[in-house]
C-alpha positions, -999 to +999 in steps of 0.1 A: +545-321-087+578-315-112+580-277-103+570-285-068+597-309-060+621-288-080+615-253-059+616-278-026+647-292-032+662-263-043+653-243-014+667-270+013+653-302+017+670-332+008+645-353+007+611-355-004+583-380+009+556-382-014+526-403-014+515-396+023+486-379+048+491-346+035+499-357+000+459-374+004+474-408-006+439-421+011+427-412-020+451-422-048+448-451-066+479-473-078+485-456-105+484-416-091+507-429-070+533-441-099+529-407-115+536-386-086+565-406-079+581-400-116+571-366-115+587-359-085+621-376-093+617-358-125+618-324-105+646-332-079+681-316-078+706-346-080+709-360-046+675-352-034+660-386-011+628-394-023+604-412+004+575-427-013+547-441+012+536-478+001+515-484+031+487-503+015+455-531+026+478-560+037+514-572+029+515-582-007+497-548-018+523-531+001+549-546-014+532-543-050+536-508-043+571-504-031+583-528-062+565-495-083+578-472-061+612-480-065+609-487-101+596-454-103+627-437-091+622-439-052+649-444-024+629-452+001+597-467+012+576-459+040+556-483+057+530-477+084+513-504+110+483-520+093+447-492+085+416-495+106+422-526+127+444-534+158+471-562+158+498-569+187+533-559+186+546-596+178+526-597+152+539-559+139+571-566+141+566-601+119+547-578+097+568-554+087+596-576+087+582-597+060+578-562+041+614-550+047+628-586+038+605-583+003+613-547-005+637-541-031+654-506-015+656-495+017+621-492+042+612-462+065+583-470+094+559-446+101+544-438+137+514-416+139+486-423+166+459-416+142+464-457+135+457-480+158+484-502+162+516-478+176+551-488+167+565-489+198+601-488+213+610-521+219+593-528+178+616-499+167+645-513+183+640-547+170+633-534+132+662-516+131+684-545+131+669-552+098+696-547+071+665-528+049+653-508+075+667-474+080+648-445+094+613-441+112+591-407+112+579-402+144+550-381+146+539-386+182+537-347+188+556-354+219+592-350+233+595-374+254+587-402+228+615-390+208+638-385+238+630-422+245+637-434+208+667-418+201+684-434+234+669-469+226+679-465+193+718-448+200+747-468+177+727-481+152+718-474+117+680-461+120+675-422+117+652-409+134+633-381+122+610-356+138+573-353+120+555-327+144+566-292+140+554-280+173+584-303+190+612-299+162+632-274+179+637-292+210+642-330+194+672-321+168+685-303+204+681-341+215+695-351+187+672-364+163+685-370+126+662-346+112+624-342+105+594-350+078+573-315+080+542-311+064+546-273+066+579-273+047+561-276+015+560-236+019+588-228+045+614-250+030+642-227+042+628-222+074+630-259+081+666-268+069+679-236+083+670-246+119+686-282+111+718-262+097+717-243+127+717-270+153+743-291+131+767-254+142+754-251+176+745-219+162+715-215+189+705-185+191+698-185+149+681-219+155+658-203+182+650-182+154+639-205+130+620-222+155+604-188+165+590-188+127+579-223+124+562-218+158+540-190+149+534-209+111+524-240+134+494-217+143+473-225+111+469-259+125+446-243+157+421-230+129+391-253+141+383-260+102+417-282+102+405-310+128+375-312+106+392-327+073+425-341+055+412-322+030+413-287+048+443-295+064+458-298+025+440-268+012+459-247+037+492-263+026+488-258-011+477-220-004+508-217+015+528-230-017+505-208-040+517-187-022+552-191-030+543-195-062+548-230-067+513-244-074+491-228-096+460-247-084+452-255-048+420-285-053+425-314-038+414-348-043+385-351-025+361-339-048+331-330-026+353-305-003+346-270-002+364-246+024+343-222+045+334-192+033+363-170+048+390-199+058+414-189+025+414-153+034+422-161+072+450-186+065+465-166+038+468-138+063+480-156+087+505-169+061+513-130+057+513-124+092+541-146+100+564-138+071+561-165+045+580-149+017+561-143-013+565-156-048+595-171-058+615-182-092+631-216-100+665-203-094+660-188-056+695-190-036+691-206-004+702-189+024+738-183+035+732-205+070+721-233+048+738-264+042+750-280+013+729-307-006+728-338+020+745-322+043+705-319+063+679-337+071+645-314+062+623-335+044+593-320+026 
């Protein structure tokens, strides 16, 4: 996770979010999660956001685990609506006020429609007057949502950041604040170029980065990836083997093993679509970068 987090920030993002779907935090215990968390702030350039998901079985567990995370060495904890069971929006909103009002640094929600409860609009808009609440990942898949967000949400503090690459392009062309990619664990560059790019109105080199992602967004059609997290994470650690960032690629469900030909098709699609190859710690970024905090492309 130190080397990880160190090639990752030092190839574009400014911000890391550890401790999440594709980081299998399903199956890490309390303390896997306080050791990723130090490893990672160990392996961060200075300036580097680290997001650190707390989400948890009920308030006071979630809570337990932000206090860790941010004794740890996290900036920000991210909190999704409560696992497995339904509850109303009143009651949402009272829940993850109580966690933002607990919290000892700021809180990021999380809205995926894998859980049942959705953090809607009107929720979003009514969080985000909290004085600890300051971005949400939105990982709808859809523009619209995000159109819809970002107008509710116009003059106040909240970012809003993109979490499905197939819509990036067109929401920071909205004007979203930036996005949370699982895919930039082995495209880094590709993903805070085409936030650099939009920050210039450059869009013609943003249409090009978005071209790339695109066609590395087509490793999520491989049917083997609707079939498990843990596939879905295999692919991604390939990708950053790839780079030459990971030396391992098992994950932490034990009993998974990938189909018989499913490395050798997503590492060529990997080559297909011109993931660069190995890398060393001291890669430059690209000239149409940004500066250090100057993006938001969040690992």
């Amino acid at each position: 996770m130190t080397r990880l987090a160190a090639h990752l920030s030092q190839s574009g993002c400014d911000g890391l979010f550890v401790a999440s779907s594709t980081g299998e935090a399903i199956f890490l215990d309390e303390q896997d999660r306080r050791i990723l968390t130090v490893a990672a702030r160990e392996g961060v350039t200075e300036g580097t956001t680290i997001y650190v998901g707390v989400s948890a079985l009920g308030i006071r567990q979630t809570v337990r685990y932000a206090k860790n995370a941010a004794a740890d060495g996290a900036d920000v904890a991210v909190v999704m609506a409560p696992f497995f069971l339904k509850v109303s929006q009143r009651e949402l909103k009272a829940y993850l006020r109580t966690i933002a009002d607990e919290v000892p640094i700021p809180v990021a929600l999380y809205h995926h429609p894998r859980i049942p409860t959705p953090v809607e609009i009107e929720t979003v808009v009514e969080l985000a007057a909290h004085p600890n609440v300051v971005a949400i990942k939105d990982t709808s898949g859809t523009v619209e949502r995000a159109t819809t967000l970002l107008r509710a949400t116009a003059g106040m503090k909240i970012s809003v950041l993109q979490g499905s690459e197939g819509v990036l392009n067109e929401s920071l062309a909205a004007g979203a604040h930036g996005a949370v990619a699982a895919l930039a664990c082995m495209a880094p560059e590709w993903f805070a170029g085409l936030y650099a790019t939009h920050r210039k109105k450059d869009l013609e080199m943003a249409n090009e980065f978005a071209s790339r992602i695109r066609r590395l967004c087509g490793v999520f059609e491989f049917p083997e990836m609707g079939e498990s997290i843990a596939a879905f994470a295999h692919a991604i650690k390939l990708g950053a083997r790839k780079r030459g960032w990971l030396e391992r690629v098992e994950g932490m469900l034990t009993g998974y093993k990938p189909a018989t030909d499913f490395e050798k098709r997503v590492v060529n699609h990997f080559d297909g679509v011109g993931l660069p190859r190995l890398e060393g710690m001291n890669a430059r970024r690209d000239s149409s970068h940004l500066g250090p905090g100057d993006h938001h492309a969040i690992a």
